[in-house]
N, C-alpha and C positions, 0 to 999 in steps of 0.2 A: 597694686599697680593695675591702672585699667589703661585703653588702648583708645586711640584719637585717629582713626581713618577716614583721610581727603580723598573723595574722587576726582582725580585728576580729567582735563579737559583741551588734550593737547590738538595741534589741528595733522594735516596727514604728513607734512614735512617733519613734523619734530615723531609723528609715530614710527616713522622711517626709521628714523634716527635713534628711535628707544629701542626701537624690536633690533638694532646692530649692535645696541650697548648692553641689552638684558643675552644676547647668545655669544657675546664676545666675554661676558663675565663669565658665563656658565663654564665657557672653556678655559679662563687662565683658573677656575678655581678646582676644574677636576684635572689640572695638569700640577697646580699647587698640591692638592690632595695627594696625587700620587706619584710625589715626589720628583717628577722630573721638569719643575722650573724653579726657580726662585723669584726674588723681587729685581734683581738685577736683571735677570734675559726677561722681562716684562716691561721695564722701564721703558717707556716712547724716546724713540732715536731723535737724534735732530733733525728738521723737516719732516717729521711725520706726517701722513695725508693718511685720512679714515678716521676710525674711532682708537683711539688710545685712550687708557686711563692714566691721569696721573699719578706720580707717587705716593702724595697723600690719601688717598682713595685705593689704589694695590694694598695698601696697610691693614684694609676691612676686609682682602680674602680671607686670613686665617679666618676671622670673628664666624665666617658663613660655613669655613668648613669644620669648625668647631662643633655649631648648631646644628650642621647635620650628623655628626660623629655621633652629637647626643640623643640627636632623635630615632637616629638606626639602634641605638641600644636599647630604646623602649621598642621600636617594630622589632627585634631578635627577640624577644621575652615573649610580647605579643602572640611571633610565627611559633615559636615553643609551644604555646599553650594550645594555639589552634593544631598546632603538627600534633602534639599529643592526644587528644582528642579523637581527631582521625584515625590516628593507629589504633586505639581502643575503637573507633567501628567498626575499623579494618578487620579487627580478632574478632569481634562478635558475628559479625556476616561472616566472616573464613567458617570459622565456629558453629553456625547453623546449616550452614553449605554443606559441611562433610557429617554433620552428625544429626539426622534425623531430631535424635532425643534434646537436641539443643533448640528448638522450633516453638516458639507458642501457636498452636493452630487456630483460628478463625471461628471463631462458633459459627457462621452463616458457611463458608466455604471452606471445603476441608484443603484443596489448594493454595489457600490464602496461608500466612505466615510471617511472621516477625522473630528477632533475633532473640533468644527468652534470655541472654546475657544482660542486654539492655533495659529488657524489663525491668532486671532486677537490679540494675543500677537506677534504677523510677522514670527512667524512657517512658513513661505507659501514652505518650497522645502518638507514639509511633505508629504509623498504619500500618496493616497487613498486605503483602502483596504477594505477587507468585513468584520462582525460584527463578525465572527469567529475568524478574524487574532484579532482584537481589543480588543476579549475577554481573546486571549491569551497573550496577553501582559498587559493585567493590571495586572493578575498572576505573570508575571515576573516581572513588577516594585513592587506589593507588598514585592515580597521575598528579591528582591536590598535593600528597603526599610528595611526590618528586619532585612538585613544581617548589612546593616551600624549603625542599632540604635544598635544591640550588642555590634558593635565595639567601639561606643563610651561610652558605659557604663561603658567595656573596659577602656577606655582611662581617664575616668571621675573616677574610682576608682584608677587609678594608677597604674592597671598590668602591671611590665614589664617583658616582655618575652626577652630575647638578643638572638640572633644569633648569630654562632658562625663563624664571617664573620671579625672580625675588633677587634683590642687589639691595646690601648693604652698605650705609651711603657715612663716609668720615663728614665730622660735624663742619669740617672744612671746605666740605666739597657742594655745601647747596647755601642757598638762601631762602627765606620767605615772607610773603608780606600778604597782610590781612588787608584792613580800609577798604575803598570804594572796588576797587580792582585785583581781588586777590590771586596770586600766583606763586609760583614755585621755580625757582631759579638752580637749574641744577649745572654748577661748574666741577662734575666728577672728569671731565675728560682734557687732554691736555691742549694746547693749541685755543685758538678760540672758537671751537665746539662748544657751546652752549644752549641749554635747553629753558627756553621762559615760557612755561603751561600754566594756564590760570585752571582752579580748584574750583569744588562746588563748598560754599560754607555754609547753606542752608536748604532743607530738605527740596527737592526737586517737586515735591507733589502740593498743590493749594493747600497754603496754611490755615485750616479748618479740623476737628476731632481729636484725636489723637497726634496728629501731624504739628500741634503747638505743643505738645510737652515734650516730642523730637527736639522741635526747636531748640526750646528752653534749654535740654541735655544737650546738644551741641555746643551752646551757646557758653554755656558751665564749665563742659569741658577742653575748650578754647583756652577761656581763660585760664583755668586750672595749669593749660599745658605752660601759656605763658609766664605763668608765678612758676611753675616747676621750672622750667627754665633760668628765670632769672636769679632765684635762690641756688640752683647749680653752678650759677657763674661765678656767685658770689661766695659759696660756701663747700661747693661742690667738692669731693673726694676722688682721687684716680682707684682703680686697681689696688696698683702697688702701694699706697701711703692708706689705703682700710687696711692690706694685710701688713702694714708699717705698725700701726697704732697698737697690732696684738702684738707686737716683738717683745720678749723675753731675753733675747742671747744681749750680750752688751754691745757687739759691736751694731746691732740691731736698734738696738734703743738710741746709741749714738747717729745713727743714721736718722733716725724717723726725727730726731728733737732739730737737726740741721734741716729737713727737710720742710718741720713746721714754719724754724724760724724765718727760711725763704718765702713760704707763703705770706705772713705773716706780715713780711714787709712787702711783698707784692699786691698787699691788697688795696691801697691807694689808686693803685694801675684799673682793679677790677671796678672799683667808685667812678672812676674815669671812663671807663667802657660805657659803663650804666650811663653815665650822664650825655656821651654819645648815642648810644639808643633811643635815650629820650629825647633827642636834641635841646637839653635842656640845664639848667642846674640844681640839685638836690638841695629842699628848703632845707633852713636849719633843722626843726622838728624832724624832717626825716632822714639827715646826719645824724642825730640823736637814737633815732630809731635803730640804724643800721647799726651806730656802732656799738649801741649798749647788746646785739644781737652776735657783735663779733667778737666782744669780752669773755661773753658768754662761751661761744664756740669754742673759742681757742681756749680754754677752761677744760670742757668736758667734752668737747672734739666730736660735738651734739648738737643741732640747731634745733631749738624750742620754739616750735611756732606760740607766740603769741599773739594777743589781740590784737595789738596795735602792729604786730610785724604782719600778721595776716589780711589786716585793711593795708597795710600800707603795698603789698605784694599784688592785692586786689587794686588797687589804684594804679599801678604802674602795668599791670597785664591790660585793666580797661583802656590807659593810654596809647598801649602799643597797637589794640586791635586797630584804633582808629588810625595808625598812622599810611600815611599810601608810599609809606618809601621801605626797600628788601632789608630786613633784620638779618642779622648771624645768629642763630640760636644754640646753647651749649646742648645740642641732642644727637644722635646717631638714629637716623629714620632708616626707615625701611622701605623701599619701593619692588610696589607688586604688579602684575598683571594676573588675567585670569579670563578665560577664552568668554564668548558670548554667546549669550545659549543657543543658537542657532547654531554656532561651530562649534560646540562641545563633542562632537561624536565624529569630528576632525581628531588627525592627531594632530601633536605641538609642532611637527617638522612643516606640516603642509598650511597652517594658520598663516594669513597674509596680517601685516604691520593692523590694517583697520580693523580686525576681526579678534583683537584684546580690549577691554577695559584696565585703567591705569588708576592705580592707589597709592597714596602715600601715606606711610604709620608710624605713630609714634608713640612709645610708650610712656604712659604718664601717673605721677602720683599725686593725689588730690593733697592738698596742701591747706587748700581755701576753706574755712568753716561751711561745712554742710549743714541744711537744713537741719534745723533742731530735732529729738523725735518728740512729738505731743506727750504730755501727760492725760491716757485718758483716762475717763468719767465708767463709761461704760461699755462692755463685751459683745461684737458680734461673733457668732459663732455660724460654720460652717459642715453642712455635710454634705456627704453626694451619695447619690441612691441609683435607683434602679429605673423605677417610672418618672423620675425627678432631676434634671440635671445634677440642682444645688438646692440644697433646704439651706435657706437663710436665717437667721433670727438676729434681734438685738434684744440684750440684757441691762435693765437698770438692775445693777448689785443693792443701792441704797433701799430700792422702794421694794426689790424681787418679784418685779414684773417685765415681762416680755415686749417691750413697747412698738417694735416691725418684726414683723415677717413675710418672708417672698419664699415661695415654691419656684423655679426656673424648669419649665418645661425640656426633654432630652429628645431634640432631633438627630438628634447622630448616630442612636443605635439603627434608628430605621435607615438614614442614609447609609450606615458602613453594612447594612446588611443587603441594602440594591444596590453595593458597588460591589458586594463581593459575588453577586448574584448575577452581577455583568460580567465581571472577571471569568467565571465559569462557565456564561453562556459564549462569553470571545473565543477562551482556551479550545471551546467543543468544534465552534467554527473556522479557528485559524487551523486545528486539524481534520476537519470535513473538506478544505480549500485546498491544503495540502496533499491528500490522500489522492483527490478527484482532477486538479487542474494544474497538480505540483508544481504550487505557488503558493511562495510565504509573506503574511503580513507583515509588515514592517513594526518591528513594538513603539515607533514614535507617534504610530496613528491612531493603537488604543490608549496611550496615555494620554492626548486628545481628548478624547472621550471622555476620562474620569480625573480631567485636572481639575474641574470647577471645584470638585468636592470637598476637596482639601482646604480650597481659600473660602467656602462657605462655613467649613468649621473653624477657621482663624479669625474667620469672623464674628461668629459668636461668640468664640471665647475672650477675644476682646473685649467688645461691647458686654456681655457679661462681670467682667475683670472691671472694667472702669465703673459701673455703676455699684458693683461694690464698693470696693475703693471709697466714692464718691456717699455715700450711704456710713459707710466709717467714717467719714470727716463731719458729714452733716450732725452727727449724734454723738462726738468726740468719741469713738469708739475704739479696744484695741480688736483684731482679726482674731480670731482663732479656730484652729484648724485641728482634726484627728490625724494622728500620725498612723498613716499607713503605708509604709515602705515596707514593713516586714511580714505586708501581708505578699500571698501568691497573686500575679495578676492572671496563671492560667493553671487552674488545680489540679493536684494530682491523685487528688485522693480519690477512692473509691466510690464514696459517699455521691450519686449524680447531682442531689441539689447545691454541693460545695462546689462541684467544677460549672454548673450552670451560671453560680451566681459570679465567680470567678471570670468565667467566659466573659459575660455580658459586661462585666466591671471595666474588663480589659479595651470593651469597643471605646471607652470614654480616656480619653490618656487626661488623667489628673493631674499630673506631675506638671504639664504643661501650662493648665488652669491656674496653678497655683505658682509657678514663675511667674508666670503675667501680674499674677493679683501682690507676689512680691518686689518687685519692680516698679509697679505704680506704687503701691504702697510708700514704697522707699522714698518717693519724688516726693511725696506728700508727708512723710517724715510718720508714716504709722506704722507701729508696731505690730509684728505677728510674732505668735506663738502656737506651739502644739503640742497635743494632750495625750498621754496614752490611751489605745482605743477600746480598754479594760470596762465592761458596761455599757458602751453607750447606746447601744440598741435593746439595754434588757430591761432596763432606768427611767421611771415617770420623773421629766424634769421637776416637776410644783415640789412632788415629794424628796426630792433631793435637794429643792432650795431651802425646802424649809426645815431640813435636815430628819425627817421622817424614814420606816422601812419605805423607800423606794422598790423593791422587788416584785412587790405586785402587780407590776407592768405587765398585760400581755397581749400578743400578739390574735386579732381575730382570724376565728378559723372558717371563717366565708372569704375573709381576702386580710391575705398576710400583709398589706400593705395598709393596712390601718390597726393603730393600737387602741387598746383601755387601761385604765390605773382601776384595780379592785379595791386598791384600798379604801373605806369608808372615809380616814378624817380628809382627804386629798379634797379640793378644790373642785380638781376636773375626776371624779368617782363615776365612773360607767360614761363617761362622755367619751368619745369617737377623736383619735387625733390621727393627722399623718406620720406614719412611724420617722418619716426622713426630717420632719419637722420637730418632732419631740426630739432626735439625734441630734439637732441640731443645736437647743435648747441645754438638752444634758451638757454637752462638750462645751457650751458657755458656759455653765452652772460649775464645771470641773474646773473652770481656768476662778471662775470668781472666790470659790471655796478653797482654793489651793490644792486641790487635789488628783492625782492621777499627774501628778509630774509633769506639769507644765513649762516646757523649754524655748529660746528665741528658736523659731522655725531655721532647720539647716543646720542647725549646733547638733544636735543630739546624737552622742558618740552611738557608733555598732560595732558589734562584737559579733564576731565568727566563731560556729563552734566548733570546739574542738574534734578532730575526727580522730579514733583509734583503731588500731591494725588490728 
């Protein structure tokens, strides 16, 4: 299930109008929740004036307070783990407090000190401070401490408080239309209260870079939503008749077999809707199509997308986008707001009607044949280093030659070392300002300061991602990548060049690299996979293509950043490589020869180890 979010475009009368209907719902559903309304003292009287909702739409409180029932039982497991936590700092600082011998002392300052409990729980990047700092902070974990055993008291009696952020909308209560003029017709309120806001259905910024394969994914999953829709109309399942189909008991079974045979004859009615939608009539062919689909259905109580039901799904979504009159879709949307950045450090109570952005969502399953994935040719492999963003390579398996390779330069450890190096020079002076003129900076004006930085590195990893990508297509190549999740992003071992290299690894978030480059990938229908990272830095690629000892790779000891292969029969023998480029090379070479367990990227189970008492 992926999600299809419209920014809505309303003007300031109908914002008026949302912001009375988004805090009028907040309130019948935390009077729903806590039991003292029902549907009946909610119901709009006769001659109502304001906002009322009608009946059909009161029917989607439960659905909202459901969703937050479930989502408080993940934040109470959440606050658990964090409350637990706390209290074990709480006992370690209590624990060094009162017991001298419980103290790790400072090799530079014999006043300096850490809690030596936590050491030896492997705390070690803990810093040392004096008995002052330590006193103030078991203050602040106690109050953490008190502020989250409220909350789950809170959560453990069952208050729900809603926000007036998100309304759950019955499929009855909107409309919507795509074509030249797209809008949003919301009839949730009773009376003729009504809300017509045209949407955004194409990216806001000049369609040039990246901003057309936006497109294109909008555009997909448009129609995607609309085949999902109309296959719901036509085939669609309630609730109660999925948990009908598992019945067992008989009086069970006799019920679900009466509830088919009503569908069953009602689906004449649903052919008839469709053909309303289209404003049209359904040729014979795709009479044909539908009904050999409903044979089918009512059979195995299972719709089989096929080929020709999958074009024919794609042809009727394409028809509708283009039509300019309001559809009834069989969906339950979502509408959100979500303050603007300028009012974000508003609360929700003081936000005026202009000072939200409005969304519409909807949840959708792809239905429609996605892009195929290529069969490739040949292996690009990737690594990421240290002096080097990304060692690139590509691999011909047939000929076992290396036919590109690209080095990517890393500007980010140097930027995220003068952002932190601002950070620190701010911190010195928002307390030199405070001390001398006791006056505080505002933190919205050093983040000011260091927001470029972020969207300079969004930006190379971008541009970086797509010229990959683009590099796998040009060579039919599949990706592959070293699996490193299980290594540490900040070390803790003893060893100072394990936590160096660990450290510096960390300035680069890979994880992020490697979304981007799976995502495009995915548009583009190319495979990625990843390798265990067993070797790859120890391994002359030549020598391991050609299935030779590979071990006498080694690292030079004037500059660790360049390798040599000693072995004599090797190709490249006392020749000079970049170690990040040979890694890069090997982890090709491992997906090509099968080995070191090569998985689709994202699949690859983890196991936790076992702890014992």
């Amino acid at each position: 299930m992926i999600s299809l979010k419209l920014k809505l475009l309303p003007d300031e009368e109908q914002k008026k109008l949302l912001d009375e209907m988004f805090w009028k719902w907040a309130s019948i559903c935390t009077r729903v929740g806590f039991g003292r309304a029902d549907k009946e003292d909610l119901k709009p009287p006769k001659d109502a004036e304001g906002v009322w909702f009608s009946l059909t739409q009161l029917n989607q409180a439960n659905t909202d307070i459901n969703d937050l029932r479930e989502a408080m039982k993940h934040q109470k497991h959440r606050l658990e783990y964090e409350k637990n936590r706390l209290e074990a700092q709480r006992d370690d600082t209590q624990d060094a407090l009162k017991n001298p011998d419980r103290r790790e002392i400072s090799t530079k300052r014999k006043d300096l000190f850490r809690p030596k409990a936590s050491v030896e729980k492997g705390f070690l990047k803990l810093k040392y401070h004096q008995e002052r700092y330590w006193v103030r902070r078991l203050k602040e974990i106690n109050k953490l401490i008190e502020r989250k055993t409220k909350t789950l008291i809170k959560i453990e009696k069952g208050r729900i408080k809603f926000k007036a952020t998100r309304i759950t909308l019955h499929q009855g209560s909107f409309k919507i239309r795509f074509g030249d003029k797209p809008a949003f017709l919301i009839k949730a309120l009773s009376g003729k209260n009504q809300i017509d806001a045209p949407f955004v259905v194409v990216p806001e910024q000049p369609i040039c870079g990246s901003v057309v394969n936006s497109k294109k994914y909008l555009d997909e999953i448009t129609t995607n939503f609309l085949a999902y829709s109309v296959n719901a109309m036509l085939f669609g399942l309630s609730r109660s008749e999925e948990m009908l189909l598992k019945a067992k008991r008989p009086e069970k079974i006799k019920k679900k077999e009466e509830k088919l045979a009503k569908k069953q004859s009602a689906f004449e009615n649903k052919k008839k809707e469709l053909q309303k939608l289209l404003g049209r009539e359904l040729t014979q062919q795709e009479e044909a199509i539908i009904e050999e689909t409903r044979n089918q259905f009512f059979q195995d109580f299972e719709v089989k997308i096929t080929k020709q039901y999958s074009e024919l799904l794609s042809k009727i979504a394409n028809e509708l986008k283009q039509k300019n009159d309001f559809l009834k879709v069989n969906k339950y949307p979502i509408l959100l707001r979500k303050p603007l950045k300028k009012a974000k450090s508003k609360k929700i109570n003081n936000l005026s009607p202009s000072e939200w952005k409005y969304y519409l969502q909807f949840g959708v399953k792809p239905l429609l044949k996605q892009k195929s994935r290529r069969k490739s040719r040949n292996v690009l492999g990737i690594d990421r280093g240290l002096k080097h963003l990304l060692a690139v390579t590509v691999l011909e398996p047939d000929k076992k030659t290396f036919v590109w390779n690209k080095l990517y330069p890393n500007p980010i450890t140097g930027w995220k070392w003068r952002r932190r190096k601002l950070l620190r020079s701010l911190k010195r002076l928002k307390r030199r300002i405070k001390s001398q003129k006791h006056e505080t900076i505002h933190e919205n004006q050093t983040r000011k300061k260091l927001k470029s930085l972020q969207g300079r590195i969004d930006d190379l990893l971008h541009n970086i991602s797509r010229k990959i990508v683009e590099t796998a297509k040009e060579y039919d190549a599949v990706i592959v990548v070293e699996d490193l999740q299980s290594m540490r992003q900040h070390g803790r071992s003893k060893g100072n060049r394990l936590k160096t290299l660990n450290y510096a690894l960390s300035l680069f978030d890979y994880a992020n690299v490697m979304q981007l480059i799976k995502y495009k990938a995915g548009i583009e229908g190319i495979q990625i996979y990843d390798v265990k990272p067993a070797g790859t830095s120890q391994n002359c690629a030549y020598c391991l293509l050609a299935q030779r000892d590979s071990h006498e790779y080694k690292r030079s000891q004037e500059n660790s950043k360049i390798g040599v292969c000693l072995n004599p029969n090797c190709q490249n023998h006392k020749k000079q490589i970049d170690a990040d480029l040979n890694a890069a090379r090997v982890i090709a070479s491992c997906y090509a020869l099968k080995i070191n367990d090569s998985q689709p990227f994202g699949t690859r189970k983890r196991f936790k180890k076992r702890t014992t008492n």
